[in-house]
N, C-alpha and C positions, 0 to 999 in steps of 0.2 A: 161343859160348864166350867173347868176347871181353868182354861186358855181364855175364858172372859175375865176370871178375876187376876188373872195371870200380871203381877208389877209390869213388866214392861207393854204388855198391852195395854194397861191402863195410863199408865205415862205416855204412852204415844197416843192416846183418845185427846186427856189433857190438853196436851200439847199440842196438837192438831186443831183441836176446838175454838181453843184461846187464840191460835194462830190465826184461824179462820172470822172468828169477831173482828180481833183487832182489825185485821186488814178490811174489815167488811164495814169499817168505818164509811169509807170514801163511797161504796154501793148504796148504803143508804142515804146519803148525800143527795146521791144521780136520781134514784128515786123518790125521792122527796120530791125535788126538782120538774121530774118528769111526770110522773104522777097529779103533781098538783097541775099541769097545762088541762086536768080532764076536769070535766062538769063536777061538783061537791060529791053525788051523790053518787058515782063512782071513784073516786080514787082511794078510800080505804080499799075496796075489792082490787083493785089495780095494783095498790100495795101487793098484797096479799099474793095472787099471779102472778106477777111480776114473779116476786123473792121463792115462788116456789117455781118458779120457770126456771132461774138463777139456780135454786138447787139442781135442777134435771140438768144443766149442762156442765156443772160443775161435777156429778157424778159421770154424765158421758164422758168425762176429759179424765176422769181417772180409770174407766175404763180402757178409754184408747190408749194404755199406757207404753205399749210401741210407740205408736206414733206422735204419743210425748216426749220419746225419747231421740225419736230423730229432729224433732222440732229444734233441740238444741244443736243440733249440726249446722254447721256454715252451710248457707246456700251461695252465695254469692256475694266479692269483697268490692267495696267502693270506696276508691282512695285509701285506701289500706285497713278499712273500715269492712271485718270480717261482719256480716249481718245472717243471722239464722231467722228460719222460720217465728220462731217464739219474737227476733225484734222486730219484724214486718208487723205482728199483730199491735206491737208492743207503739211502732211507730202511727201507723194509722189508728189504733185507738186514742192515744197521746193527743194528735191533731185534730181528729173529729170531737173531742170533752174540751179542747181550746176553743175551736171556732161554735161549739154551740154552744157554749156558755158564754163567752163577749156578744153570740145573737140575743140573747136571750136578757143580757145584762141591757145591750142597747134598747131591748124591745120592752123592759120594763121601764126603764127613763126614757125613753122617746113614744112609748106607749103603739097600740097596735090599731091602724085602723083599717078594718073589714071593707071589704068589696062586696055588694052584691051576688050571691051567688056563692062564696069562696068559703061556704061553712064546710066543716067536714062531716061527713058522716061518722056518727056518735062510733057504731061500732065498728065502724075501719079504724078509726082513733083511737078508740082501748086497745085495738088490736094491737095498731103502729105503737104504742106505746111498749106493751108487753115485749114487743119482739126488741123493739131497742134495751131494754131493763137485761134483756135473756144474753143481748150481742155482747153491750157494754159487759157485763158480767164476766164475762169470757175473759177480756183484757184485764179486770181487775183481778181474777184468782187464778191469771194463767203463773202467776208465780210461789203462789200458796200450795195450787196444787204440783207440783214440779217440785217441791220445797217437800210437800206430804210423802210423795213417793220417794225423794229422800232417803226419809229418816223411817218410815217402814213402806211392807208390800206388803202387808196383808190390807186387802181389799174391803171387808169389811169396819173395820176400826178407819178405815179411812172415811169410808161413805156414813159412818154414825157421827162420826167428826163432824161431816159437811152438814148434817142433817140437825145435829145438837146447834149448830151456830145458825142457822137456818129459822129457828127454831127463836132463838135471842132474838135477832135480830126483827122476825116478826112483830117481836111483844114491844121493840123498841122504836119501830119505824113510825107507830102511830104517835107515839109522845112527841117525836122528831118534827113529823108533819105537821103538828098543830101547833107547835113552837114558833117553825119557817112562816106559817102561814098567819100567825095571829098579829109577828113583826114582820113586814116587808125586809127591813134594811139587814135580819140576818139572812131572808133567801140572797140578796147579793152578797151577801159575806159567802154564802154557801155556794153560790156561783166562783168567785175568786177563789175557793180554795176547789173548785174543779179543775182551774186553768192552772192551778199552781199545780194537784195532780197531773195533767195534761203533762206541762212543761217536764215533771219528772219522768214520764213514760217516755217518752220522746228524747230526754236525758240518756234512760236504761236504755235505749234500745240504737245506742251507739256509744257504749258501754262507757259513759259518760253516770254512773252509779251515785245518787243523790238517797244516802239511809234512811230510811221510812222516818226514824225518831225524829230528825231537824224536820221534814215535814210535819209528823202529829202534833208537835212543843208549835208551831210557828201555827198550827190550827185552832191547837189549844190556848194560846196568849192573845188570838185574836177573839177567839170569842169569849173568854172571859172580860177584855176590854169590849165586847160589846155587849154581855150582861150587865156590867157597870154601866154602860150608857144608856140601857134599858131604864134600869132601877131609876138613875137620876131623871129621865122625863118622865117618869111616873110620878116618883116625888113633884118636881114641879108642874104636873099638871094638878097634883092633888092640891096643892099649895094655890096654882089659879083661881081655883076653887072656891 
């Protein structure tokens, strides 16, 4: 009991925690996102699976903590461009959050229309969902966790970490979703700042290093001008009135 209330355990739970939100901004994002392509009366539950799926890989990846640690070793140099494991992930997830979010931007203004036949099966669909929610995840905390193992190696305070922010993040994904969902024009706003994640993955992983801050400030001044532009068609619709 004594090693639980131990300062620097506790300073590395903190900080581990906080680390883990913050950056779990951009996850709830994807999920919001993805989530909401399923029927009404499953995407709260899809939430839910989804970010606890997200926590199971996120704990598998600090277990493989070998194999974290070679992930940062060169695999192979292009154009003088040393690339490791960790920026292959880094680049193919980077590329796949760009191109399905410009699909997704397109197929919201050009709209979608069905073929006879091309419905999908409800629960192949949650499934496909869940399993992208569990991949993408991967690419977003493969730097948190790499960052976690760090600053400590005890195993446990790391995985209560992952578990406490896991944990936020539930309670916050739902307010999230009904936000996206009630305004269309912030799910495109929320699409744009997946390609603008995109483009920084893809950045990182040719050591091309864009600091999280100027992304979260360029996230956050965008949507605060789109709160503001919120409020104002409310007012003038109340005014139509």
């Amino acid at each position: 009991m004594q090693s639980v209330f131990n300062p620097e355990i506790l300073a590395a739970f903190v900080t581990l925690a906080g680390l883990e939100i913050v950056l779990g901004v951009d996850n709830i994002i994807f999920l919001t996102i993805t989530a909401g392509k399923l029927p009404e009366h499953q995407r709260a539950r899809a939430r839910i699976w989804g970010l606890a799926g997200a926590m199971l890989t996120r704990i598998l990846l600090l277990v493989s903590l070998a194999y974290l640690a070679r992930l940062t070793a060169t695999w192979v140099t292009v154009f003088g461009v040393a690339l490791s494991g960790r920026d292959f992930v880094l680049l193919l997830g980077g590329l796949f959050l760009m191109t399905k979010s410009t699909l997704e931007i397109h197929e919201q203004l050009e709209g979608h229309h069905a073929k006879a036949g091309d419905a999908p099966r409800p629960g192949a669909r949650f499934a496909a969902v869940i399993v992208q929610i569990m991949l993408l995840d991967i690419v977003f905390s493969l730097d948190s966790v790499i960052t976690a193992v760090g600053m400590t190696r005890v195993l446990p305070v790391m995985v209560a970490a992952i578990v406490a922010s896991v944990v936020v993040m539930m309670f916050f994904a739902g307010a999230v979703a009904g936000l996206v969902e009630r305004h269309p024009t912030l799910r495109t706003l929320a699409l744009s700042f997946l390609i603008l994640i995109g483009m920084a993955l893809v950045a990182d992983s040719l050591d091309f290093h864009v600091p999280k801050g100027y992304i979260y400030f360029a996230m956050a001044f965008s949507s605060a001008v789109e709160v503001i532009n919120v409020n104002l068609r409310k007012r003038l619709l109340v005014r139509g009135q």
